[in-house]
C-alpha positions as CSV (number, residue, x, y, z in Angstrom):
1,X,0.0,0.0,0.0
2,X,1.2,3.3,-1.0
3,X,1.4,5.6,2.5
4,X,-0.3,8.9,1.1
5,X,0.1,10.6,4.9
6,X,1.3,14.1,4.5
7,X,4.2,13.5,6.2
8,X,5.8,11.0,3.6
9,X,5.0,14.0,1.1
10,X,8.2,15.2,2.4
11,X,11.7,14.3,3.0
12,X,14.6,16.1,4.9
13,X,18.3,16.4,5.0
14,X,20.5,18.5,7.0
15,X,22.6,19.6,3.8
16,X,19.6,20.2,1.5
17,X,16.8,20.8,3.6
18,X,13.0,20.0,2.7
19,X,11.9,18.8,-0.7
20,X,8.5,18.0,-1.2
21,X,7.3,17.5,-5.0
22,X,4.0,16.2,-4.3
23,X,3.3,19.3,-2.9
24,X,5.3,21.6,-5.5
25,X,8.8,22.5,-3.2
26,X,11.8,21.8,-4.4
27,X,14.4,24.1,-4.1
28,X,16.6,25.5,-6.5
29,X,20.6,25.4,-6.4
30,X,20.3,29.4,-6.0
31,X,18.2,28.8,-3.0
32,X,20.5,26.0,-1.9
33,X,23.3,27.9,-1.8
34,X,21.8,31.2,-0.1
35,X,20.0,28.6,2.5
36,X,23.7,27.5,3.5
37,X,25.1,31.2,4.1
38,X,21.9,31.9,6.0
39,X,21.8,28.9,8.4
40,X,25.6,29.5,9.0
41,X,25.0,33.3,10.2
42,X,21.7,32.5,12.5
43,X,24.2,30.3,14.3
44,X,24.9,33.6,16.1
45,X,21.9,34.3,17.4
46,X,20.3,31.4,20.0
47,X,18.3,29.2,19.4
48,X,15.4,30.4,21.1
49,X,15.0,33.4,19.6
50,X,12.0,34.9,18.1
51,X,12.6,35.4,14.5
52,X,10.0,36.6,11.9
53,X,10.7,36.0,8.3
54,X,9.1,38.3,6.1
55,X,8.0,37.0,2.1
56,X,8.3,33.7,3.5
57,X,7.3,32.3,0.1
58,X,6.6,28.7,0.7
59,X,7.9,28.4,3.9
60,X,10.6,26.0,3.7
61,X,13.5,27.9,5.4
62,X,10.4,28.7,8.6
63,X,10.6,24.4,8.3
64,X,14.1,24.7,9.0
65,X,14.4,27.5,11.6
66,X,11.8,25.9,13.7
67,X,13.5,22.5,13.7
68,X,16.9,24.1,15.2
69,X,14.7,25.3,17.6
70,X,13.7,28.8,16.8
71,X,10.3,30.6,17.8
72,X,9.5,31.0,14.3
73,X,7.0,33.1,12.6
74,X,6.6,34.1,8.5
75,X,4.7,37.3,6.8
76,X,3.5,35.9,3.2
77,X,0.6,38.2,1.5
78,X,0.6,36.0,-1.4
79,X,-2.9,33.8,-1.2
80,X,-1.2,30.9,-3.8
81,X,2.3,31.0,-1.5
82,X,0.1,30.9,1.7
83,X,-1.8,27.7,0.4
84,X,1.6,25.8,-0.2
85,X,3.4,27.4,2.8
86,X,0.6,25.7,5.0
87,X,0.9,22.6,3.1
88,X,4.5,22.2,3.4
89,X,4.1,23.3,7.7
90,X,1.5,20.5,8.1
91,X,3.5,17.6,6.0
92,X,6.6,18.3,7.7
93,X,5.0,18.9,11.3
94,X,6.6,22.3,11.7
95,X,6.1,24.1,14.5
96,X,5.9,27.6,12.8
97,X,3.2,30.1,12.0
98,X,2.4,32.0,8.9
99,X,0.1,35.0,8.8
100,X,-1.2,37.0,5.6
101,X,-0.9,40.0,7.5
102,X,1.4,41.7,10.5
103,X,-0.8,41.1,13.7
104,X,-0.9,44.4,16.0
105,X,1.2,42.5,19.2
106,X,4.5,42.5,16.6
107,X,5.1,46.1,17.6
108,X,8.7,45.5,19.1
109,X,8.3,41.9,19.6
110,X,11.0,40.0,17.0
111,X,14.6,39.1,18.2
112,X,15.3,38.7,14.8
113,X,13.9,40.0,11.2
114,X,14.8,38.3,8.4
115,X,13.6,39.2,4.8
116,X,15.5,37.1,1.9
117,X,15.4,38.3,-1.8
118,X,12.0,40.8,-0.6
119,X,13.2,44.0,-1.2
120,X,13.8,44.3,-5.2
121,X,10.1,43.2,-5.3
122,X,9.2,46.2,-3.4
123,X,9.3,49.6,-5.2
124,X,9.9,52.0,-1.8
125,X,12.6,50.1,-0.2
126,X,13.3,52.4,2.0
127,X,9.6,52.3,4.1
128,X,9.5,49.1,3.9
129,X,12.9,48.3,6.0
130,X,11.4,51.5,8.2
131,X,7.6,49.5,9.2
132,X,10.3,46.0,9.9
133,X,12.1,47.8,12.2
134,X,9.0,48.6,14.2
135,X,8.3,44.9,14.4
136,X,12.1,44.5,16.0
137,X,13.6,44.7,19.2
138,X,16.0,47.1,20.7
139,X,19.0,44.9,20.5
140,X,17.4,43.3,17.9
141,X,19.4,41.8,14.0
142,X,17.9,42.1,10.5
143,X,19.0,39.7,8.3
144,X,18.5,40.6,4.3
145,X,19.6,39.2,1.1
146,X,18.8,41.0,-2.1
147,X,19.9,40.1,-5.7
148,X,23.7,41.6,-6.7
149,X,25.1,43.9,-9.4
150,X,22.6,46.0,-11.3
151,X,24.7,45.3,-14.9
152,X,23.3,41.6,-14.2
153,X,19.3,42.7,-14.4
154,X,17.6,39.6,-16.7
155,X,15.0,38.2,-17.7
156,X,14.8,36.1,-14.5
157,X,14.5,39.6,-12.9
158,X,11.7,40.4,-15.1
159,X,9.5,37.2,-14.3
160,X,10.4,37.0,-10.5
161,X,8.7,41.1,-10.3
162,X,11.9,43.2,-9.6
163,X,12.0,46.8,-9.2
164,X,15.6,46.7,-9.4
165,X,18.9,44.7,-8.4
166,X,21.5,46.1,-6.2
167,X,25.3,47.2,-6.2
168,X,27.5,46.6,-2.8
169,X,27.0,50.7,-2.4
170,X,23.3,50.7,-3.0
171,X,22.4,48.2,-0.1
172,X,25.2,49.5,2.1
173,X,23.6,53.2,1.8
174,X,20.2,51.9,2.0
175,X,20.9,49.9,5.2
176,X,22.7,52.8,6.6
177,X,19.7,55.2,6.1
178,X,17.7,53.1,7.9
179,X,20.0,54.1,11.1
180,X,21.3,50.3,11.2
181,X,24.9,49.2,11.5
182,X,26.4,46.5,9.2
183,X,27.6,43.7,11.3
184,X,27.9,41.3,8.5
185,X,28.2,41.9,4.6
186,X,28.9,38.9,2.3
187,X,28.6,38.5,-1.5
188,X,27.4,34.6,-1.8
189,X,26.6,32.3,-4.6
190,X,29.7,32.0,-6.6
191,X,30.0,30.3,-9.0
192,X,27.6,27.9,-9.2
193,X,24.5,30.4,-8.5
194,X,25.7,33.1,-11.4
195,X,26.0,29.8,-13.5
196,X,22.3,28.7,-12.7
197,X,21.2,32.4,-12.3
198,X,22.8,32.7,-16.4
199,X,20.6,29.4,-17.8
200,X,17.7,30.8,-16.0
201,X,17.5,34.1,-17.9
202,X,17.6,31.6,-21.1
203,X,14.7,29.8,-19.4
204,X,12.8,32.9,-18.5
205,X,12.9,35.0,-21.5
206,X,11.1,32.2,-23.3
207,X,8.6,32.4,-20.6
208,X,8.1,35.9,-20.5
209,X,6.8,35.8,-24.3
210,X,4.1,33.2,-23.6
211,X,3.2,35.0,-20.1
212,X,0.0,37.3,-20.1
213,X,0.6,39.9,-17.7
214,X,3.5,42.3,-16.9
215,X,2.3,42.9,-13.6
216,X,4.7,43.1,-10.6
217,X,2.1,42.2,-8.1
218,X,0.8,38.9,-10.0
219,X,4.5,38.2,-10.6
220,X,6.1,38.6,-7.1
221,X,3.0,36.8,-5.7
222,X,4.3,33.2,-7.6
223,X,7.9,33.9,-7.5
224,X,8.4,32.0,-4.1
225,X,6.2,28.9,-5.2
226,X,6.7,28.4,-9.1
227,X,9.3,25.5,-9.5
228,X,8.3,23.8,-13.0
229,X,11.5,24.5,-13.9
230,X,12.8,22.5,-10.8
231,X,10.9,20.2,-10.6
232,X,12.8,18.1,-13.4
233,X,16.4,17.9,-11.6
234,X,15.2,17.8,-8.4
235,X,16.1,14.2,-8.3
236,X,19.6,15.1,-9.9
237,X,20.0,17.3,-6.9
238,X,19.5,15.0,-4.5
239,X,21.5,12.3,-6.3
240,X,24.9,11.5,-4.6
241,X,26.4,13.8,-7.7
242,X,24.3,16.6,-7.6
243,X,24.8,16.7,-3.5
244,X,28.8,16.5,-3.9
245,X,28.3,19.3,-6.3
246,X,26.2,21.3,-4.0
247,X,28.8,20.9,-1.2
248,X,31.7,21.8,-3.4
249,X,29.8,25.1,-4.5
250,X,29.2,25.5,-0.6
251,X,32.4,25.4,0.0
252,X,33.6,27.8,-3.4
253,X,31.0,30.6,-1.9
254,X,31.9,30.5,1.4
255,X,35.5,31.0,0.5
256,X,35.1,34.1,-2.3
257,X,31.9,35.6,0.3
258,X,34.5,38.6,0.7
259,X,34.6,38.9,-3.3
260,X,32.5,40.9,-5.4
261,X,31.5,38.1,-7.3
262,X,28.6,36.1,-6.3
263,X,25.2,36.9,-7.4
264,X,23.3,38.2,-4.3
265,X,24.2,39.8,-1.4
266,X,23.8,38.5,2.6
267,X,23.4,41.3,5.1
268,X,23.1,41.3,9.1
269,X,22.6,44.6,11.2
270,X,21.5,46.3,14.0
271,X,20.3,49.6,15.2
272,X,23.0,52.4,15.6
């Protein structure tokens, strides 16, 4: 007999996290790669912590968080993300919560905010990082990843719903005009994720011709949650290749994180 639970919808591993094809998650090497950096630099912070993740897509990093123990909450306004983001919770018995909208008790309440590639899908970037850092604590971190180098802007950019990519000195100013202090700046993904990031923009400017809408909204709302393309080498990931590759390009990023190469950028800081 075939076991149909939710839970066997889902399978885990400490290097690769969740993947869950029956329900439409599987994560891309990008997301692989920026997953790695981001669990590393949380290891900071304790494990208790109250975190909130804003754009929290389907929610497979919240699956994470809340396994190593975190108090963890997401912030997803998209309806389609929300619907997969519970899905994914339920099959792999997370812990977490997700909420369409900020609840009025979040004034001050977070340890930790995390937001990772929100911002170039929001046009004022500025307020935005402003109404977070209500929702944070005193002494409290935001953690931010954003897509890198502006001369890199693609069709992948184009489908996802960007307003913009960002230089080293855009997101530097930006965070310092927010009266927060950088207390950790990396440049992550290369080379694997500007190789990926590359065959994507092949990928997506065929898709962008047979797509019916140039609207930001419509396009930031599935940009978390569609993973046709994935699907098909999820397996190939997973193989004992694709993971020896994945660790080899998690090694190659953490060593160049100081370069200006990668293709996004990792940020952790705190109020002046």
């Amino acid at each position: 007999m075939n076991d149909s639970s939710p839970t066997s919808q889902v399978k885990y591993s400490e290097e690769l996290g969740i993947v869950a094809p029956a329900i439409g998650w599987t994560p891309p090497i990008r997301y692989l790669l920026r997953r790695a950096r981001i669990l590393s630099l949380l290891k900071e912070t304790s494990p208790s912590t109250k975190l909130l993740e804003i754009g929290c897509g389907a929610g497979a990093l919240l699956c994470d968080l809340a396994r190593r123990g975190y108090s963890a909450q997401g912030l997803e306004t998209s309806s389609r993300a929300l619907v997969m983001a519970s899905q994914l919770a339920r099959a792999a018995q997370s812990t977490h919560d997700i909420s369409p909208i900020p609840h009025a008790d979040w004034s001050g309440n977070f340890d930790v905010i995390c937001a990772f590639d929100v911002l170039e899908h929001i046009e004022d970037d500025y307020a935005a990082i402003e109404e977070w850092l209500h929702w944070l604590r005193p002494q409290g971190k935001i953690v931010l990843s954003v897509p890198a180098h502006r001369s890199r802007w693609g069709s992948g950019d184009a489908w996802a719903g960007h307003w913009r990519r960002y230089d080293r000195n855009d997101i530097r100013k930006l965070i310092i005009d927010c009266g927060l202090k950088i207390d950790h700046f990396e440049c992550y993904g290369f080379p694997l994720a500007n190789a990926t990031e590359a065959l994507g923009n092949l990928i997506y400017s065929r898709m962008l011709i047979e797509r019916k809408t140039d609207s930001k909204s419509e396009a930031t709302a599935a940009s978390g949650i569609d993973r046709r393309n994935y699907l098909r080498i999820s397996r190939w990931t997973h193989s004992l290749p694709g993971r020896a590759l994945i660790a080899v390009a998690s090694g190659a990023q953490y060593v160049t994180r100081n370069r200006n190469w990668g293709s996004g950028y990792l940020v952790m800081a705190s109020r002046r």
